[in-house]
C-alpha positions, -999 to +999 in steps of 0.1 A: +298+451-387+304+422-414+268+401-417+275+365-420+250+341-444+248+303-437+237+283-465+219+249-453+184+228-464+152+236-453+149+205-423+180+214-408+173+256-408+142+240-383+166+229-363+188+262-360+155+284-355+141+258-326+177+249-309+193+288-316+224+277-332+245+275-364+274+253-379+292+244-403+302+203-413+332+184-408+354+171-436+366+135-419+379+109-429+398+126-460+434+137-467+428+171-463+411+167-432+434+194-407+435+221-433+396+221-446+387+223-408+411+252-396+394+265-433+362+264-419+374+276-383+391+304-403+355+318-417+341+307-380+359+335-365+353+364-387+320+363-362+317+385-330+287+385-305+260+407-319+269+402-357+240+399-380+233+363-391+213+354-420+203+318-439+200+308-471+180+281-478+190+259-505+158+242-516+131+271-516+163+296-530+153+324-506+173+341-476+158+339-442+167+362-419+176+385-394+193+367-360+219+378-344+256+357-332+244+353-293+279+349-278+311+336-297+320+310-319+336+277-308+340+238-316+321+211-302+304+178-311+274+170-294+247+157-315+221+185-327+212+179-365+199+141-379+222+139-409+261+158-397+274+166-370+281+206-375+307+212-355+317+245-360+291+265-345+279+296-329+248+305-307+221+328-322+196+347-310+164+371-328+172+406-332+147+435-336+137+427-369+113+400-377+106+391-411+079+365-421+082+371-460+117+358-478+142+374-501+138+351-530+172+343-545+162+359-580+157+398-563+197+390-548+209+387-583+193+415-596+211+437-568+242+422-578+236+426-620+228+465-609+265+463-590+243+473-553+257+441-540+293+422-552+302+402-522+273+378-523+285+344-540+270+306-536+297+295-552+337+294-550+353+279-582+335+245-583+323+239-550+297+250-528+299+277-497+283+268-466+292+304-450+299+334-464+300+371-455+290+405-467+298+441-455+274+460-431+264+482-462+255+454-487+229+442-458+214+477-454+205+470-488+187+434-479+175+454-450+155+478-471+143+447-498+131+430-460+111+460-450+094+464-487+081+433-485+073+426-447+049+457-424+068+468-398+066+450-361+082+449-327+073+411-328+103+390-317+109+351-319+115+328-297+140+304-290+122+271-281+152+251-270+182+272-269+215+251-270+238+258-237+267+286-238+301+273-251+331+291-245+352+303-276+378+279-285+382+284-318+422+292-318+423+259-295+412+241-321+433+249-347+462+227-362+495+237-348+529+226-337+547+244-313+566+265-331+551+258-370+518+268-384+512+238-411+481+256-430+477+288-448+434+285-431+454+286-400+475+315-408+440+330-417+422+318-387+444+336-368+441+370-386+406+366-387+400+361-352+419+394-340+402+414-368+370+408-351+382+419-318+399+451-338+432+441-332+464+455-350+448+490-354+484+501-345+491+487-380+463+492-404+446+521-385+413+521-372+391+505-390+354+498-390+349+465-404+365+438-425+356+406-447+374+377-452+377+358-486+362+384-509+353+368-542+366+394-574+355+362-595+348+329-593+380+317-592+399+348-576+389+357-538+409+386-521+418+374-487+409+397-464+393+435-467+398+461-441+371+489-450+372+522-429+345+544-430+335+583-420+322+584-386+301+608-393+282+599-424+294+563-421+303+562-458+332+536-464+361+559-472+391+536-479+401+500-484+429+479-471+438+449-498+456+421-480+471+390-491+484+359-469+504+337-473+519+304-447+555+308-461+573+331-486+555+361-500+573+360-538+568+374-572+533+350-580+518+363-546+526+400-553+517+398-586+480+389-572+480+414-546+481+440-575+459+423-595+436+427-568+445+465-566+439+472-605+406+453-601+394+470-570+406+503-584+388+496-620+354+477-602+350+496-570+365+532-566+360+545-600+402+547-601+407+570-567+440+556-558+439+572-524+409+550-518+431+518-519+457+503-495+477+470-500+492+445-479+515+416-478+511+395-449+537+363-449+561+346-424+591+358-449+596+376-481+619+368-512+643+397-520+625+405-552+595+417-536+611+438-510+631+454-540+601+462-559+578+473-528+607+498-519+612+509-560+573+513-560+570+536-528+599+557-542+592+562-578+554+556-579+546+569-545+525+535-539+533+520-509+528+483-499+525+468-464+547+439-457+541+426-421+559+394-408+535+369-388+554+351-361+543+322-342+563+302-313+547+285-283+513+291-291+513+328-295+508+343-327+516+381-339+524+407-363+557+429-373+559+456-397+591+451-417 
């Protein structure tokens, strides 16, 4: 399962330990308003009951940790932390591992200048992440850094003043119109949100876990990961590359989708090709690309996904074209 990190200070990580809950801030009152929240919804759904949750705490630059999502993600307002309202939140509980002692943010970095972790970032181009996510084997490897530092107990916290159950409504609260999706989030909120309830395995195959906005740089993030493993020695096997895009997939957004490929090929598989699947997912797709996907598959023997999203009256889906 994907592990999900919420970065937040120290005062209001008090609050999500005594009230059981995370969130993520509202961007009101500015232009963007719609598109940054179904952006924030869009990393809110990656999150399934039972996921591990961790927290990062800015001040003291250490990751606290491990809880567990205690029901499903939703929207909703009521007053919980002094400075912001958090709206997009999700209920959390304590798992079976209780840690008193902290990673300190300095032992993360030296797992990621070793290469034994890649998908921890605190930063996206220029601006801060208040959520983030990292694949089930990345946090085995936090897991074991927990247990060197902390004994080994059957302790487990308590949730002084749990917040009430809300019922998911994260798609609700998305920005539609009834028969146009306006954001490229939403797009991804929507994907995000069936891949955690292992949707569409009739066309990607069964696979065992995925991450959303996957940083390849601090400027570059691939949009969403499909990883499928062994089932027997749980060892990820093969990767599924996917771009998205609201409109028209063209020659810039392939062009990145094989960027991505050569870098995932180059950084992460030691060049096994058979490792590596890509994807275009789009509402349409210009000629070009169509020609060159169908040139690709029969000269190079490299095929590429393209899947249509549709969307009328509410109801969004897939079609392999």
């Amino acid at each position: 399962m994907a592990v999900h990190i919420f970065v937040l200070n120290e005062d209001n990580y008090q609050i999500c330990i005594k009230k059981g809950i995370v969130g993520l801030p509202e961007a009101k009152n500015t232009n963007q308003h719609d598109s940054v929240s179904d952006g924030l919804l869009s990393r809110l759904a990656c999150i399934k009951e039972d996921d591990y949750i961790l927290m990062y705490i800015t001040g003291t630059k250490e990751l606290r940790g491990v809880w567990q999502a205690d029901g499903e993600p939703y929207y909703e307002e009521s007053k919980i932390w002094d400075d912001k309202t958090y709206p997009f939140r999700c209920r959390i509980k304590y798992s079976k591992f209780s840690f008193k002692n902290s990673l300190k943010l300095s032992d993360i970095n030296d797992l990621r200048n070793t290469g034994k972790i890649w998908t921890w970032t605190l930063q996206r181009g220029n601006s801060s992440n208040a959520m983030f996510s990292i694949s089930n084997y990345e946090f085995q490897i936090l897991l074991n850094e927990y247990m060197k530092i902390n004994p080994f107990t059957l302790e487990k916290g308590v949730i002084a003043e749990p917040s009430p159950f809300h019922r998911n409504n994260v798609i609700e609260s998305l920005h539609v119109e009834t028969n146009k999706i306006k954001y490229e989030y939403t797009v991804m909120a929507y994907l995000n949100d069936a891949f955690s309830k292992k949707k569409y395995s009739n066309l990607f195959g069964n696979y065992s876990d995925f991450l959303c906005y996957v940083p390849v740089n601090l400027s570059k993030e691939i949009d969403i990961l499909l990883m499928f493993e062994n089932p027997d020695s749980h060892e990820i096997i093969s990767y599924d590359i996917i771009e998205v895009k609201k409109d028209k997939f063209d020659r810039d957004a392939l062009s990145q989708l094989i960027n991505y490929e050569s870098w995932f090929l180059q950084k992460k598989v030691s060049g096994d090709l058979n490792m590596i699947r890509t994807t275009a997912i789009a509402k349409s797709f210009d000629q070009d690309v169509i020609a060159y996907v169908n040139d690709r598959k029969e000269i190079e023997k490299k095929p590429i996904k393209l899947i249509q999203y549709k969307y009328s009256d509410n109801e969004f889906w897939l079609e392999k074209i």
